[in-house]
N, C-alpha and C positions, 0 to 999 in steps of 0.2 A: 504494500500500500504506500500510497508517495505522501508525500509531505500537506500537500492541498485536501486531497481527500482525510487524512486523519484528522488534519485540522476540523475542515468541513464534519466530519464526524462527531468530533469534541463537542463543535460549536451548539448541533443540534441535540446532543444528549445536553449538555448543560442546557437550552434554551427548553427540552421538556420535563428536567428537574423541575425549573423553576412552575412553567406551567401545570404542572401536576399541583403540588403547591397549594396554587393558588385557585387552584380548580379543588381543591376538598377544605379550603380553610372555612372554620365558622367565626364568622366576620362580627360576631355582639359584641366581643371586646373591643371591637375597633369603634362600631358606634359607639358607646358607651364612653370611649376616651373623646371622640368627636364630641359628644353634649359636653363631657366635663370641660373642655377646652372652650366652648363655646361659653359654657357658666362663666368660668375664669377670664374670659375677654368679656363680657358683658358688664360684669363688676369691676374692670378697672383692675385685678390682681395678676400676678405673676405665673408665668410658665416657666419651669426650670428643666433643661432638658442636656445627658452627657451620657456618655461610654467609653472605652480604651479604643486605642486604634483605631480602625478604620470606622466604629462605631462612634468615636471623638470625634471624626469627620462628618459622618453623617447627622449628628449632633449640632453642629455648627451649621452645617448644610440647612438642614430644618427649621433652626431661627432662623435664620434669614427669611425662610418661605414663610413662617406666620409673624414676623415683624412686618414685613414688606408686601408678601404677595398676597395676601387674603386684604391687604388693604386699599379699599375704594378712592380714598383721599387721603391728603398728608395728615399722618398724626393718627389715623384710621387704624393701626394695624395691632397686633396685640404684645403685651407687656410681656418678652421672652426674653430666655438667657440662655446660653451655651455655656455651662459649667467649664466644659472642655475648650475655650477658647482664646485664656490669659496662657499665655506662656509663661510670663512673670510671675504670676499669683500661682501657678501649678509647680513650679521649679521650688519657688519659696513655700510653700508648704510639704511639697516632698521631702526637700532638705530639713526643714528645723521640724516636723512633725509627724511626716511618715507619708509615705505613695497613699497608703488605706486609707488616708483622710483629707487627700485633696480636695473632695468635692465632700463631704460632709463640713468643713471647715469653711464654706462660702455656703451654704445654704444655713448654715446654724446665724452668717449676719448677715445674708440677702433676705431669708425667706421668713415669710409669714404665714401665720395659721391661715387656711382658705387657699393658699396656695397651692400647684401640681408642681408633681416633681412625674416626669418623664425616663426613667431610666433605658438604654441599650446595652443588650451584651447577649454572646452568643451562648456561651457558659451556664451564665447565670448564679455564678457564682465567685464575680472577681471580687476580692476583700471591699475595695473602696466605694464600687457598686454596693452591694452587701450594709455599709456603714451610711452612704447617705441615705439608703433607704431605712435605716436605723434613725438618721437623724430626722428625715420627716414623720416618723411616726413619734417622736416627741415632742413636734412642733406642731400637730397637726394640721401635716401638710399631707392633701393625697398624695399618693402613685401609684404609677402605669407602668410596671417591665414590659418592653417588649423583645420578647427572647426564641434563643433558637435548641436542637440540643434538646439535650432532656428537662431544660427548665432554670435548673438549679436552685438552689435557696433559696430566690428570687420570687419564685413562683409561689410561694407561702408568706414572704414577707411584703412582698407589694400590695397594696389595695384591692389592683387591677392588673390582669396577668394576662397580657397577649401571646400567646405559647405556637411557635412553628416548630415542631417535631422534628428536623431537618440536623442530619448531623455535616453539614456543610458549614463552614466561616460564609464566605465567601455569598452561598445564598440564603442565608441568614443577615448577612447585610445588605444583600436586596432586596427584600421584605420591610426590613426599618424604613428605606425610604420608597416602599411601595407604601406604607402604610400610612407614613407622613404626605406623600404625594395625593392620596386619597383625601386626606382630609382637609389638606390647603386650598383643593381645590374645591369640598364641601362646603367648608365655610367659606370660602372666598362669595359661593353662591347662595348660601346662608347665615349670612351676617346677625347677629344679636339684635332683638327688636330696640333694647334700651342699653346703652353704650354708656360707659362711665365719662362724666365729663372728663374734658383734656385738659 
């Protein structure tokens, strides 16, 4: 077999992994994060949304789409944060307090009760993952893991547990921003009737 055709071959099992997927997913977790999101921009409160790696990316990725892109007009769009996207503030808390508590250490003085916290990870079980979702449940602050894998501790300690069974990295971090994609573009067309003044 030459090199084109393996590739070609690759391409198309990976592209009906992913569609399998998404052809047996039960999608109420994903609503359910959609209202709460919706709740949380209507009132004026904060999204907080992070992961390791390439789900740090995707992280970052996603605020931008609900700062920006679900919004009609300047100033429109909702009150979010990428944990994952101080270099500064991640570096200095690695160093003087531990990797485990980078993002529990910015939510303990970003966030407030009423607020979501959005977690990614394909594990489900990375420590600092694990610890901010420890720190919103003493803040009460919701959260939403949305995970790959068999879950991990994640799936008991979150709120809300969007679970893709999928023992892939790779399309488990395509499902994060399939999931976020869905929904940027739900609210983008379902905006909040009563919006927190600016």
């Amino acid at each position: 077999m030459d090199s084109t055709t393996q590739l070609e071959n690759f391409c198309t099992d990976y592209a009906n992994k992913l569609s399998d997927v998404l052809g047996s997913s039960d999608w109420s977790g994903v609503v359910q994060l959609g209202l709460d999101m919706r709740e949380c921009w209507a009132a004026g409160r904060q999204v907080f949304i992070c992961g390791n790696g390439g789900s740090a990316g995707n992280a970052i990725h996603l605020a931008n789409d609900f700062l920006y892109g679900i919004a009609k007009r300047t100033g429109g769009g909702m009150k979010v944060n990428a944990l994952s996207a101080n270099p500064a503030v991640i570096t200095c808390l690695a160093n003087d307090v531990g990797y485990d508590y980078i993002y529990s250490e910015q939510l303990a003085v970003q966030g407030q009760s009423g607020d979501l916290l959005v977690v990614l990870s394909g594990s489900g079980n990375s420590p600092n993952i694990l610890r901010v979702l420890e720190q919103a449940q003493a803040m009460d602050i919701k959260s939403c893991a949305i995970l790959g894998y068999k879950g991990g501790q994640c799936r008991s300690l979150a709120n809300l547990s969007i679970h893709f069974p999928v023992d892939d990295m790779q399309i488990a971090e395509d499902l994060q921003l399939v999931v976020g994609h869905m929904l940027m573009k739900w609210l983008y067309q379902n905006p909040p009737k009563v919006r927190a003044p600016l």
